[in-house]
Every structure is written in C-alpha cells, then in structure tokens.
C-alpha positions as CSV (number, residue, x, y, z in Angstrom):
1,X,74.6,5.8,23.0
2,X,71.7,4.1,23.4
3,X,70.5,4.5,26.6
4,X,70.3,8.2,25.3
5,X,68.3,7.6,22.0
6,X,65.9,6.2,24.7
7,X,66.2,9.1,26.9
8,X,65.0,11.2,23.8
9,X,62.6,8.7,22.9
10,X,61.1,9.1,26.4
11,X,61.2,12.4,26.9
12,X,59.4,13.2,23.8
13,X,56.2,10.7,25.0
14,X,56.4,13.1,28.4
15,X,56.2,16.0,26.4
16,X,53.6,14.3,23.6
17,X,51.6,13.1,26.8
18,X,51.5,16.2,28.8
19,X,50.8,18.1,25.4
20,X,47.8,15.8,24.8
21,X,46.8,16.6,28.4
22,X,46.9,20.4,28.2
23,X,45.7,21.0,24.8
24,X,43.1,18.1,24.6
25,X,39.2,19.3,24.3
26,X,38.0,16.0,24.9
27,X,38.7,14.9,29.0
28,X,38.6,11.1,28.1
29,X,42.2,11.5,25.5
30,X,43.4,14.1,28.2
31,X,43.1,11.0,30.5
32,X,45.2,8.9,28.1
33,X,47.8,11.3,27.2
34,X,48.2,11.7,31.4
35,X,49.2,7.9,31.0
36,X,51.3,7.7,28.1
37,X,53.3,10.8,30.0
38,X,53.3,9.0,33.0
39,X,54.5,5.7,31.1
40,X,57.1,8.1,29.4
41,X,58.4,8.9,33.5
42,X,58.3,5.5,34.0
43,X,61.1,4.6,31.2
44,X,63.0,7.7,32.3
45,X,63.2,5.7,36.0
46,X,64.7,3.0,34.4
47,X,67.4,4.4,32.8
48,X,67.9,6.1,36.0
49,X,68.6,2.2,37.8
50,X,65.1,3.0,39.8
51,X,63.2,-0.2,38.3
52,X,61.3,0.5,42.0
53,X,60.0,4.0,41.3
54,X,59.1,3.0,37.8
55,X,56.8,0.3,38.8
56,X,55.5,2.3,41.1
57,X,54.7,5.1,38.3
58,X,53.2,2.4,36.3
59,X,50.9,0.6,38.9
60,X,50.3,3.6,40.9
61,X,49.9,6.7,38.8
62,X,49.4,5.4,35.5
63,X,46.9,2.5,36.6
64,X,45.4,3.6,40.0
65,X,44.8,7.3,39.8
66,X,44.0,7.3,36.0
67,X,42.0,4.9,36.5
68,X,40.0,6.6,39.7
69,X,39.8,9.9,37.2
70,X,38.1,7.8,34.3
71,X,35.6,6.3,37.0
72,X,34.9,10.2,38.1
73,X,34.2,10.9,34.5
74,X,31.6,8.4,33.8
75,X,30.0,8.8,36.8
76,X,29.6,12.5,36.3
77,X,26.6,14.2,34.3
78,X,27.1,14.8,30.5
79,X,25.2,18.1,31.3
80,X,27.9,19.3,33.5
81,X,30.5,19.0,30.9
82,X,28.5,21.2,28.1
83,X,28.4,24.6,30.4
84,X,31.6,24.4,30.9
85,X,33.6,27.1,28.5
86,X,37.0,28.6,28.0
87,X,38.3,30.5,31.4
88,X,39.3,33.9,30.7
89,X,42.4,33.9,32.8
90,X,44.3,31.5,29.9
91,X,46.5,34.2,29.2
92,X,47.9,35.1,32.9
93,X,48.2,30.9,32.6
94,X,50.3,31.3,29.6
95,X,52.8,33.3,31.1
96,X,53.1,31.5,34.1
97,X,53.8,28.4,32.8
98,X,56.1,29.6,30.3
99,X,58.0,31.5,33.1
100,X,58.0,28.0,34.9
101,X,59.0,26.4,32.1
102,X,62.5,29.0,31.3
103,X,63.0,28.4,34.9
104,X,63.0,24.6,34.9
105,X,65.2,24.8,31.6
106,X,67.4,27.8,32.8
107,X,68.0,25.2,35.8
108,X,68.6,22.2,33.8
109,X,71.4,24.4,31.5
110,X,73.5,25.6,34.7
111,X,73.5,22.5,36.7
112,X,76.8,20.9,36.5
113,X,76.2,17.2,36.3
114,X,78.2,14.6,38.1
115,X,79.4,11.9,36.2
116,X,79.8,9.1,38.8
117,X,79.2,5.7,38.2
118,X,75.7,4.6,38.7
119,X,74.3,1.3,40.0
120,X,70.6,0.0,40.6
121,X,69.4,-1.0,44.5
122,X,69.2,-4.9,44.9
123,X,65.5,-5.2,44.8
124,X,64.9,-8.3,47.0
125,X,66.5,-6.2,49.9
126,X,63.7,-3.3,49.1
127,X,61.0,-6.0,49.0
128,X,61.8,-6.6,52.1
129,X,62.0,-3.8,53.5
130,X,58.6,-3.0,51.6
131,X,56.3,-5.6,52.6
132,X,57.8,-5.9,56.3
133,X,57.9,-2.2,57.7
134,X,55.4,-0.4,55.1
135,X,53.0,-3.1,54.0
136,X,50.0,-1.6,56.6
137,X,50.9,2.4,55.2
138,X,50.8,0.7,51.5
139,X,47.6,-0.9,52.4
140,X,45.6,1.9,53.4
141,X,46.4,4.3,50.7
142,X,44.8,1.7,48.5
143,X,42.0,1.5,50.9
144,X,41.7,5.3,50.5
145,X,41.1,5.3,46.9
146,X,38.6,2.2,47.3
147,X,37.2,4.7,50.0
148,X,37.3,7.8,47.3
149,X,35.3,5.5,44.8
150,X,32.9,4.6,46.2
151,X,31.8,7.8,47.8
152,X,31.5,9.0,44.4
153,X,29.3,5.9,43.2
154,X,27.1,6.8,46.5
155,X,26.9,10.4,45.7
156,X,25.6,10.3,42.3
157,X,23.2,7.4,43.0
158,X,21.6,9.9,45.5
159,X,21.5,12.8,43.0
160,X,19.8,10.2,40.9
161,X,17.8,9.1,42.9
162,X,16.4,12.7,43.8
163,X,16.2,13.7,40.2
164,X,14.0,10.9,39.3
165,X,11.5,12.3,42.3
C-alpha cells in the first residue's frame, strides 16, 4: 500500500515537472522543473528494484545534462531570448501531443499486467561488470559533454570578442 502512495506521489512530481517544463515562460524554472521530473523518474526506478537506472537518472540526466543546459543559458545573449515570440504552429502541437498522450494512456489501460514476483539485481555484480567492460565507453560520454562545454565557452568568447571590435 505504500509503495503505491509513492507511486502516486511520484508520478504527480513527473507530471508537475514536465508541466513546469512545457508551460513555463521563464527557461531557467523550465530547467528546474526538467529536474524535479527527472527526480520524479528516478523514485519511479526504485520502486521498480532498478536502484542502478535511478542513479543513473539522478547523476546523469538530472545533474549532467541540466546542468550542460543551464551553462548554455548563461552563456547565451539576453538579446537573443527577447525576439523570441510565440510559434504559430501551437495548435497543430496541441493535437499532437494530445493524440500522443490518448495513445500512451489507451496503451497503459489495455496492457494486461503480470503480477510476478519482483526482485532487485545484486549491485556489486553490476559494479563490476560496470567499471571492468564499460568504464572506457562511460568515460568518454563524459568527455563529450566536457567537449560540448567548452566549445560553447569558445564560441561566445569569439562572438565577444568580435563585437567589442
């Protein structure tokens, strides 16, 4: 009974999050509702026995890429953000995601659900595995994003430095 009050609980920081992100004006609170939602997937993940996959959601998503976004905001022009205006194609949007969204519930109503007995993976065996076979993959996807960051740091400090000319 529990586990499903915190299913709800979860589920309705997902929804609250990716609400925030979609409806928000301001890009910095978009930024923080994409990591409350994210934070909300993460506590779904442990109640699905994948303590793995929500640490990864945690660290990953909700630290590393959020935190790569809120670098690209500062670093872009304040100018840029005032011409930007409502796009007139909100409404075709609208429908589409709505149609997605009867879909994904339409999906999750006639599923039958199998009622087995869960169990979580012993984690030392996927640290392991982890940091023996995929520590050089895991390394360079964070050497990408270091890559990714500082191009953009390079890249304004030459439009700078062109402006000032």
């Amino acid at each position: 009974m529990t586990s499903l009050v915190i299913f709800y609980l979860a589920s309705c920081v997902v929804i609250g999050g990716g609400l925030t992100v979609v409806l928000s004006r301001n890009i910095v609170y978009a930024a923080f509702g994409l990591i409350a939602s994210l934070s909300g997937v993460a506590g779904i993940f442990i109640l699905s026995f994948a303590p793995f996959l929500a640490l990864v959601q945690i660290l990953i998503y909700g630290g590393a890429i959020v935190i790569v976004i809120i670098f690209a905001l500062m670093l872009t022009k304040l100018e840029d953000f005032r011409t930007l205006s409502d796009h007139k194609h909100w409404p075709i949007a609208l429908v589409s995601s709505l149609l997605t969204m009867g879909i994904i519930i339409a999906a999750a109503l006639y599923t039958p659900t199998n009622l087995v007995s869960r169990r979580g993976v012993d984690l030392s065996k996927l640290a392991d595995e982890l940091f023996s076979k995929w520590a050089i993959p895991f390394e360079m996807a964070s050497l990408v994003l270091l890559i990714a960051l500082m191009g953009g740091v390079i890249m304004v400090r030459k439009t700078d430095s062109k402006d000032d000319k």
